[in-house]
C-alpha positions, 0 to 999 in steps of 0.5 A: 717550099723555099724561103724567098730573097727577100723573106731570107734578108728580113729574117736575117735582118730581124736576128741582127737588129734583136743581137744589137738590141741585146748587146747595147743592153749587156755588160760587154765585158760579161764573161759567156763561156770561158775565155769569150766575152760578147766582144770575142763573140761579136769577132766570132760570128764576124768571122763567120761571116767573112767566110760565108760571104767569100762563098757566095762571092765564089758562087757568083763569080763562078769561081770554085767553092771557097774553102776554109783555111782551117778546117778544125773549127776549135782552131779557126775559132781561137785564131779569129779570136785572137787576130781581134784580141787587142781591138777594142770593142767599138772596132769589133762592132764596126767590123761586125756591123762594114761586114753583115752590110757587104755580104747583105749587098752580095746576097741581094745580087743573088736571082731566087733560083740561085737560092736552089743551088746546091754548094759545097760550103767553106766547111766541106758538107753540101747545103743549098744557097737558101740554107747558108743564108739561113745559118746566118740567122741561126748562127747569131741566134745561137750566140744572142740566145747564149748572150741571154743566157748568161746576162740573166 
């Protein structure tokens, strides 16, 4: 059985206030993986987001799936890197931060039968509406879980 709207956003929700909690307890300039600290990670899953938002949006509107520019992800993932490089950390959280608030906005005008529908995502498989939301969730856990990691 699929997860309801609301307990979607709660996991959502409950993923993201454990990352800030994390990040606010983390040297910000720790390095995670080579080349990436937690203000490239932040810009990363952003990014992500922006992506995964423009795909609901394409769903509601009725519009065509939306597609990634690039396909190959190590390629997206150096370019969003580097569109934020000379930002500082402040204004990646706060892009992080306008960005989870206006896709959160777009995913509560979905109807609990949209979460069945199945949708070709930006990276070309095919997941039903309820699982792009929850790649949200896994995708920050992934990275808060590195975060950890690494910090310890």
């Amino acid at each position: 059985m699929e997860k309801g709207l609301e307990l979607l956003v709660n996991e959502i929700d409950q993923i993201r206030q454990e990352m800030q909690n994390v990040i606010e307890k983390t040297d910000p300039s720790l390095e995670l993986c080579p080349g990436w600290t937690i203000k490239e990670a932040i810009g990363h899953i952003t990014a992500w987001e922006i992506v995964i938002h423009k795909a609901i949006q394409a769903y509601l509107s009725g519009d065509p799936p939306y597609f990634l520019h690039q396909q190959d992800f190590d390629i997206f993932n150096a370019e969003v890197v580097a569109y934020r490089s000379d930002w500082s950390l402040e204004q990646v959280l706060q892009e992080w931060k306008e960005v989870r608030a206006k896709m959160k906005k777009t995913i509560l005008n979905l109807k609990e039968n949209d979460l069945s529908a199945d949708l070709v995502l930006p990276w070309g498989s095919e997941r039903t509406m309820a699982e792009l939301i929850e790649i949200i969730g896994e995708h920050e856990g992934e990275h808060m879980e590195n975060i950890i990691k690494v910090a310890s």
